[in-house]
C-alpha positions as CSV (number, residue, x, y, z in Angstrom):
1,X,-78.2,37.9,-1.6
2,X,-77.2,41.2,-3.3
3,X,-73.9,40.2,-4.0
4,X,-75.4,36.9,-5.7
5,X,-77.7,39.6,-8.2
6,X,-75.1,41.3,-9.0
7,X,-73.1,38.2,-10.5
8,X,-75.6,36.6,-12.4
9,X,-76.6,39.7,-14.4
10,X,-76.2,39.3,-18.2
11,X,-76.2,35.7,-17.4
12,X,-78.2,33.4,-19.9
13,X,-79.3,30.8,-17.2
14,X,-78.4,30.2,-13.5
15,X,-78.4,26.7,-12.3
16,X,-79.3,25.5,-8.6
17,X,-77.3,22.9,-8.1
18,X,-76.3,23.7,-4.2
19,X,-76.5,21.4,-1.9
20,X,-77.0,22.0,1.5
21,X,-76.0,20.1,5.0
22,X,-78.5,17.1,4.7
23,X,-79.8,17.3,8.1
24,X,-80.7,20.9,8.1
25,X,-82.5,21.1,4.8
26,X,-85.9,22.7,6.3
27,X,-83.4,25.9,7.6
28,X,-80.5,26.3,4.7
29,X,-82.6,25.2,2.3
30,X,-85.6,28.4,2.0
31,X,-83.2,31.1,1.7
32,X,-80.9,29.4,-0.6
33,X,-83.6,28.4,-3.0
34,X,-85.3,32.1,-2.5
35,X,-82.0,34.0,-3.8
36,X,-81.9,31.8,-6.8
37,X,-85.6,32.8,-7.7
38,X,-84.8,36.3,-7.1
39,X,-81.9,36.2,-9.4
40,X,-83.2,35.2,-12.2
41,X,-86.4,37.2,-11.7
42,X,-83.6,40.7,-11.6
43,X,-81.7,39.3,-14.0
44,X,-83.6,37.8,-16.7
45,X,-81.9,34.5,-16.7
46,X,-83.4,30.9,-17.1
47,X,-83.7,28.9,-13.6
48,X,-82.3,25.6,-13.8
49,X,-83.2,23.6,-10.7
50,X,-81.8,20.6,-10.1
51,X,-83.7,18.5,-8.1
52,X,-84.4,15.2,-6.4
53,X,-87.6,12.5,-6.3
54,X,-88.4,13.3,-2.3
55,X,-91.1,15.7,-3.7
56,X,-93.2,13.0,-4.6
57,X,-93.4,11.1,-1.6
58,X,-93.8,7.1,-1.7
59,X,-94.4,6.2,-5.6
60,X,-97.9,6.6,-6.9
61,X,-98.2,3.9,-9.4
62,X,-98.0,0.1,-9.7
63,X,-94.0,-1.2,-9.2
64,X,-93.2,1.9,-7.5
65,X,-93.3,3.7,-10.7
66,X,-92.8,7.9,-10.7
67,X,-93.6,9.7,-13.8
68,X,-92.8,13.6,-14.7
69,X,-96.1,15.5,-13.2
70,X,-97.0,13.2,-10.7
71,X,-98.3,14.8,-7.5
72,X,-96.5,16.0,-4.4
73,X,-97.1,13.5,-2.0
74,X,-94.3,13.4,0.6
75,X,-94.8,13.4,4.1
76,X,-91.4,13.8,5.3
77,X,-89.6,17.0,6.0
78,X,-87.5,16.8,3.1
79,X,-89.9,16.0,1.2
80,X,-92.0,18.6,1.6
81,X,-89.2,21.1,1.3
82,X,-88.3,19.7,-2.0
83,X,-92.1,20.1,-3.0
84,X,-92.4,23.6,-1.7
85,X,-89.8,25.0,-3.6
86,X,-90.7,23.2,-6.7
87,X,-93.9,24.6,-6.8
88,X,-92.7,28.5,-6.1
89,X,-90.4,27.7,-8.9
90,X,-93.4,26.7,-11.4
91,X,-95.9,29.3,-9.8
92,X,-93.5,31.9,-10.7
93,X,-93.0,30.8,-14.3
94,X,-96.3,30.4,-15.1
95,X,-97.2,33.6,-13.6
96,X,-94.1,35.2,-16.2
97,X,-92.0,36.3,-13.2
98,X,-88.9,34.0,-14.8
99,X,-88.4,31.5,-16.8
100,X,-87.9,28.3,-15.2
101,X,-87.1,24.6,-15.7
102,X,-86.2,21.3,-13.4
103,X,-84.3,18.2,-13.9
104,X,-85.1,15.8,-11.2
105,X,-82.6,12.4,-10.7
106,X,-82.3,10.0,-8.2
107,X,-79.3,9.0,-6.5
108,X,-76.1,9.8,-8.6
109,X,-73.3,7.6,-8.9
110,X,-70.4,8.0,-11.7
111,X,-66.9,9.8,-11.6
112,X,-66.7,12.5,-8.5
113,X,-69.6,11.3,-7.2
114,X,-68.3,10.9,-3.5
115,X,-71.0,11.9,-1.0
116,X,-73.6,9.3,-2.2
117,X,-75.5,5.9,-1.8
118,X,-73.1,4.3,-4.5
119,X,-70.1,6.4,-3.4
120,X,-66.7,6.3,-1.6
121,X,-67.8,4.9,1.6
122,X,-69.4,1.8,-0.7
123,X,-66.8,1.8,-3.1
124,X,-63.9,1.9,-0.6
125,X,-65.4,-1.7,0.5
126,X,-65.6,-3.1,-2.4
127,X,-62.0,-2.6,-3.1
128,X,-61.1,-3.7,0.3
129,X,-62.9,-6.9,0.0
130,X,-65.7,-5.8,2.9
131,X,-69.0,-6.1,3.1
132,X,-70.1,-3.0,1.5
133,X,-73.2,-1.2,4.0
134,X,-76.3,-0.5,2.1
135,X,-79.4,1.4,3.1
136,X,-82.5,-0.9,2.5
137,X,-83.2,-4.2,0.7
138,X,-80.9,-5.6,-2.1
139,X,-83.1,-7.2,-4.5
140,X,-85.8,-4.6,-4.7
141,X,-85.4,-2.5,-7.9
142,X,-84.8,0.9,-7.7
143,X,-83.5,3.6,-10.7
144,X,-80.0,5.4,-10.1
145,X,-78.8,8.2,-12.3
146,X,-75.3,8.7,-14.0
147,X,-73.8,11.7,-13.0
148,X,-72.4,12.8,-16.4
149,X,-76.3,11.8,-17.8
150,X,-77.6,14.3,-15.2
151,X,-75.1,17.1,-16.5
152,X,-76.0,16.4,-20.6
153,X,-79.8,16.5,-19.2
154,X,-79.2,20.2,-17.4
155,X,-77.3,21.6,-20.5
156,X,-80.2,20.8,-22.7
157,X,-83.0,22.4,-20.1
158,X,-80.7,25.1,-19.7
159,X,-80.5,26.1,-23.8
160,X,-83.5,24.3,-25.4
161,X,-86.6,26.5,-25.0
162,X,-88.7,23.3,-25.5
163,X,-87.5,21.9,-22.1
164,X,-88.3,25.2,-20.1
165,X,-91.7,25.3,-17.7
166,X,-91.3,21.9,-16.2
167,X,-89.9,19.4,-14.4
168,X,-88.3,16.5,-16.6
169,X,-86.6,13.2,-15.4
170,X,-83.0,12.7,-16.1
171,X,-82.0,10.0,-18.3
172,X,-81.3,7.0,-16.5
173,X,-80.9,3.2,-17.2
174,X,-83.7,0.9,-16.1
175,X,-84.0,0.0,-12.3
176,X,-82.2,-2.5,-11.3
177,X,-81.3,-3.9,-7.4
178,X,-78.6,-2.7,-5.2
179,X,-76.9,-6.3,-5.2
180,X,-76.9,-5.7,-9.3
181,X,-76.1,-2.5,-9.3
182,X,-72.8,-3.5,-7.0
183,X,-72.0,-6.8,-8.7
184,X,-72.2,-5.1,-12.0
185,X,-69.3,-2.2,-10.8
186,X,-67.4,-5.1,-9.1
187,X,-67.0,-7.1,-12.6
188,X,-65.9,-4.0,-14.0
189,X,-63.1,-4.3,-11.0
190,X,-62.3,-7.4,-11.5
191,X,-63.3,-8.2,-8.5
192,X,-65.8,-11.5,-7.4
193,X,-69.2,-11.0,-5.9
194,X,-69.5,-8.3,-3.0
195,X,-71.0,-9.0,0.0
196,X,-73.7,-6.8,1.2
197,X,-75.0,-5.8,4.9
198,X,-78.2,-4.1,4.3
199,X,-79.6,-2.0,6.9
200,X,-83.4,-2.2,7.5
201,X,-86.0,-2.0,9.7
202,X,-85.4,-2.2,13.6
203,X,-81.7,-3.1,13.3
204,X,-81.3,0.7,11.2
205,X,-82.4,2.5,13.4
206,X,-80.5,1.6,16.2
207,X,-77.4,2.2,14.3
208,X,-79.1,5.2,13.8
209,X,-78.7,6.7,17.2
210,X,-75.3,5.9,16.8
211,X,-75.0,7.4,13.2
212,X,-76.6,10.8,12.4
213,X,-76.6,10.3,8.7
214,X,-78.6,6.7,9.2
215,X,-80.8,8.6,11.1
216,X,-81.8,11.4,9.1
217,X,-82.4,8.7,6.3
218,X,-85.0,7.0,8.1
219,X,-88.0,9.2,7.0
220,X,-87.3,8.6,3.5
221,X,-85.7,5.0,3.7
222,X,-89.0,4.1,2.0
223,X,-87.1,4.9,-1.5
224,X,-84.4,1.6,-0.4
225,X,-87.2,-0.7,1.4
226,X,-89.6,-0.9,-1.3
227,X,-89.5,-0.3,-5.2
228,X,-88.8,3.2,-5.9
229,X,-88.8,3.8,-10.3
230,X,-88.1,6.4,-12.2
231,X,-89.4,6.8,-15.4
232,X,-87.3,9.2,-17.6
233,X,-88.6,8.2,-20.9
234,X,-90.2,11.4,-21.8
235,X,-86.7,13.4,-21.8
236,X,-85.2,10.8,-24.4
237,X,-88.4,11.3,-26.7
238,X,-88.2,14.9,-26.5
239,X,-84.9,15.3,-26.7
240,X,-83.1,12.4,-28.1
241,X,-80.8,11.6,-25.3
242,X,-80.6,8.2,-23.9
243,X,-79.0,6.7,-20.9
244,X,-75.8,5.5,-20.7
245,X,-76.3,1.8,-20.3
246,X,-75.5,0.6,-16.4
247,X,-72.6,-1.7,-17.7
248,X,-70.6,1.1,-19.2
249,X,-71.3,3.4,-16.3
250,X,-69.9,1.0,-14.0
251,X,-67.2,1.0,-16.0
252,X,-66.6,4.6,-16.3
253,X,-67.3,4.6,-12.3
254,X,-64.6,2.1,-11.7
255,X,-62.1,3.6,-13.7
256,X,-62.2,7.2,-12.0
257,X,-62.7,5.0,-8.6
258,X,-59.3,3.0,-9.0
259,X,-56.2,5.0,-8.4
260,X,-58.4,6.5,-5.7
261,X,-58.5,3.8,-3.6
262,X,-55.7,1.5,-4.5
């Protein structure tokens, strides 16, 4: 942790935007997130956290609807890890130990976005004409986030003193299913309509105990089983930055994508 100090100081802001192992989130995660906050409390510099939805549990409102400020309501272990360290960060701000702010997104997709729900196992797929293996239900609506979105949204926290001392939702485009979400990147292949295997219910969890990374999903599968919605209209009113629309984004997506997997 000393070493980390001793690099941040005379720094403006520090991000967090590690990541660690996803099944071991309750043991890498507390230390990692505890040398952050004592970096910027030594050196001065805002705390950018970037952060997910798990915090919140299921959705509290109608439609599966999350807005900024909404309560910490998870119940599974990344969840509540995600919650915990959210509140330390916002304890400590408002108790003037640092100067902190969060932007929370749900799951990216965009260029070099690899290890992700709309990613390079999903994408390599739909290229080879497969049935592309999604978590959930395919015509339930729930809110992605554009990578490059997610980065305009962190500069802004990071330098606009008007953002600091809470959590904010990244831009993103309005929720839309998993079967739209990959039809729309597979007309901006060229390509005809995927086919989807969705895995839910009793038939995930067997593959589960074949498949760590299924398995660890399961507690929070409710986020692909039922509507899970962000709202990140706050962020545009405040700061005048809008989402990139999903059709463009596919786009953009596709076009890194390509000589990738061709």
């Amino acid at each position: 942790e000393g070493w980390f100090r001793s690099i941040v100081v005379g720094a403006a802001t520090v991000t967090n935007a590690v990541n660690p192992p996803y099944g071991s989130w309750d043991r890498d995660w507390p230390p990692l997130h505890r040398s952050f906050m004592n970096a910027a409390r030594t050196s001065g510099a805002v705390l950018v956290s970037m952060e997910n939805l798990y915090g919140y549990g299921t959705p509290a409102h109608a439609g599966g609807v999350m807005h900024e400020g909404d309560p910490y309501r998870a119940t599974s272990k990344k969840g509540k890890v995600r919650a915990q360290m959210s509140d330390e960060i916002f304890t400590a701000h408002t108790q003037g130990e640092i100067r902190a702010v969060s932007i929370r997104a749900s799951d990216f997709f965009g260029p070099e976005v690899i290890d992700a729900a709309v990613g390079e196992r999903g994408i390599k797929q739909l290229f080879a004409g497969k049935k592309v293996q999604l978590i959930g239900h395919s015509d339930v609506p729930h809110s992605i986030s554009y990578l490059p979105d997610v980065v305009r949204a962190l500069t802004i926290a990071a330098t606009d003193e008007h953002a600091w001392g809470k959590a904010w939702h990244a831009p993103s485009a309005p929720a839309v299913s998993q079967r739209e979400v990959w039809a729309e990147l597979a007309r901006a292949a060229g390509l005809g309509e995927p086919k989807l295997q969705m895995l839910h219910g009793i038939g995930r969890r067997v593959i589960g105990l074949a498949m760590p990374v299924i398995r660890q999903i399961e507690e929070v599968a409710y986020q692909f089983d039922e509507p899970f919605v962000m709202d990140s209209s706050p962020f545009t009113a405040q700061f005048g930055v809008a989402a990139t629309p999903l059709p463009e984004a596919a786009v953009e997506t596709i076009r890194w994508w390509k000589p990738r997997v061709s």
